[in-house]
Backbone as CSV, one residue per row, in Angstrom:
resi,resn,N_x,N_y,N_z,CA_x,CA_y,CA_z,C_x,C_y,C_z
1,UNK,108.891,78.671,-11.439,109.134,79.639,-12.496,107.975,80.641,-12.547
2,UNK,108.363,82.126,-12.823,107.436,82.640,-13.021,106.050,82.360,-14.253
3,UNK,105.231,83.568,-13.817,104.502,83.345,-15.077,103.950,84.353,-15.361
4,UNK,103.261,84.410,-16.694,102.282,85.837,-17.100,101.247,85.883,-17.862
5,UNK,100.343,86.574,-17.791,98.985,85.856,-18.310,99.064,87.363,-19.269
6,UNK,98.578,86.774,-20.050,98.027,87.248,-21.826,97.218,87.297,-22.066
7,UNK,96.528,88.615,-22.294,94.871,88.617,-22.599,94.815,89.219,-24.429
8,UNK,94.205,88.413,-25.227,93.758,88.293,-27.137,92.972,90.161,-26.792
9,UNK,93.218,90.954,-27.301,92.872,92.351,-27.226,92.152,92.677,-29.434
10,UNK,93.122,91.421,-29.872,93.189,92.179,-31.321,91.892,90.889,-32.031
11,UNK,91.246,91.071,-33.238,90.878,90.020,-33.751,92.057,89.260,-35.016
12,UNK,91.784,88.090,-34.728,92.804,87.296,-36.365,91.766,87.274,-37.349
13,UNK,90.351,88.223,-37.859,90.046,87.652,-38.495,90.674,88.484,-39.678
14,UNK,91.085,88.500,-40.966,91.823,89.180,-41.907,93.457,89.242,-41.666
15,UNK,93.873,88.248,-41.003,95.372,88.199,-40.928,95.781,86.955,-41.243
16,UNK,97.349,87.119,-41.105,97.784,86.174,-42.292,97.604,84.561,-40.876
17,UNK,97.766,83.466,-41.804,97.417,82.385,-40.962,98.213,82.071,-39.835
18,UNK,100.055,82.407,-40.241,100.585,82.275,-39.534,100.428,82.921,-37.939
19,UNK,99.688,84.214,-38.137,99.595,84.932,-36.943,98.194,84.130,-36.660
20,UNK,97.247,83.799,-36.980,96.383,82.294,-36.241,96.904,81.436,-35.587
21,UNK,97.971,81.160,-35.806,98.374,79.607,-35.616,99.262,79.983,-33.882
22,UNK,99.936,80.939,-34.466,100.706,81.953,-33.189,99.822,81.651,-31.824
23,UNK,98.455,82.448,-31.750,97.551,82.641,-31.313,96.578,81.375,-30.481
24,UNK,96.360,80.050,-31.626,96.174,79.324,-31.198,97.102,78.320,-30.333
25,UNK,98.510,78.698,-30.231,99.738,78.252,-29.532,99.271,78.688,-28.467
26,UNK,99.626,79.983,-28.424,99.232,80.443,-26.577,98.042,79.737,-25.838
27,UNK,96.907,79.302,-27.159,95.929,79.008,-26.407,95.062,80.378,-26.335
28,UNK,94.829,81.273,-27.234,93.784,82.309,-27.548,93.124,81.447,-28.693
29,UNK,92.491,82.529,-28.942,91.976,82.605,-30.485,90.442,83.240,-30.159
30,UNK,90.035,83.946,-29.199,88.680,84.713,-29.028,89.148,85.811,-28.496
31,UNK,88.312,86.630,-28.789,88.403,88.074,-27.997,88.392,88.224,-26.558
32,UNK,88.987,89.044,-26.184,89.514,88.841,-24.533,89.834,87.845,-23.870
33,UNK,89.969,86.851,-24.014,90.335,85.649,-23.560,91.844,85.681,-22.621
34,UNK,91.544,85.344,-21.716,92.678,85.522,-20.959,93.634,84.224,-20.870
35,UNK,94.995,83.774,-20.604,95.464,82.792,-20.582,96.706,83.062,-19.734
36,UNK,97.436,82.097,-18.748,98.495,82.091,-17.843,99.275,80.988,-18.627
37,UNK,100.645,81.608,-18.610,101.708,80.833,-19.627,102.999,81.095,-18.366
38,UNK,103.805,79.666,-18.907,105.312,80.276,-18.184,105.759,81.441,-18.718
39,UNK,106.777,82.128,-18.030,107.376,83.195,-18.529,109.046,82.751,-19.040
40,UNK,108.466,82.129,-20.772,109.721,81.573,-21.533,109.947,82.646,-22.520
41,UNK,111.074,81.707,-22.657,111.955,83.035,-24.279,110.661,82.525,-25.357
42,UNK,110.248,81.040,-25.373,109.222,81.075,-26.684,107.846,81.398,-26.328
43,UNK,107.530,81.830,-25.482,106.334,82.549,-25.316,106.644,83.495,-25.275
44,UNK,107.626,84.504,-24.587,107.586,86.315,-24.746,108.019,85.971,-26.645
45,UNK,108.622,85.780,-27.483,108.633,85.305,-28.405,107.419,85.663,-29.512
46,UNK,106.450,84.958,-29.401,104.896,84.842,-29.495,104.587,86.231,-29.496
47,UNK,104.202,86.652,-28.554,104.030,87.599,-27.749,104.973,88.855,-28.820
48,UNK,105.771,88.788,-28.797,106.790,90.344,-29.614,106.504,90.147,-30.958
49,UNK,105.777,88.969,-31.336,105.489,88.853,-32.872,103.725,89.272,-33.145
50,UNK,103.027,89.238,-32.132,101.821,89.480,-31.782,101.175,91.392,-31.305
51,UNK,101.983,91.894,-31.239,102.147,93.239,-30.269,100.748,93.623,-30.402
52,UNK,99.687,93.745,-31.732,98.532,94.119,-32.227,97.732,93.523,-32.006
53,UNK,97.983,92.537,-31.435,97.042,91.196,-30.873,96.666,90.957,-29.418
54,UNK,97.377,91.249,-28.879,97.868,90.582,-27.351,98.612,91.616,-26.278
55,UNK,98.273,91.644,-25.223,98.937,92.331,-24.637,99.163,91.288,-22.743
56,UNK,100.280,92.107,-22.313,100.519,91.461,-20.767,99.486,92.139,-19.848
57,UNK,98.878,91.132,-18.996,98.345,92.007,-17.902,98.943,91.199,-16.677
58,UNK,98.647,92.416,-15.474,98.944,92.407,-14.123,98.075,91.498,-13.275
């Protein structure tokens, strides 16, 4: 299966918890932090609820 790695671009500090918790799912929660995930419906998921946070890289 494919995959796609997610690099934390935004900070959680002043946001609501739920978008923490999001964050600590993927396996972020620091600045730039990069992470390789399958490429699922509940991770792009994550990800479309995150847009200010997170972005895809190549």
């Amino acid at each position: 299966m494919a995959t796609i790695k997610i690099k934390q671009v935004g900070s959680p500090i002043r946001r609501p918890e739920k978008q923490m918790q999001m964050l600590i799912g993927l396996g972020l929660g620091k600045m730039n932090r990069v992470v390789e995930r399958e490429d699922t419906a509940e991770v792009r998921g994550a990800i479309a609820k995150l847009p200010h946070m997170v972005q895809i890289i190549d």
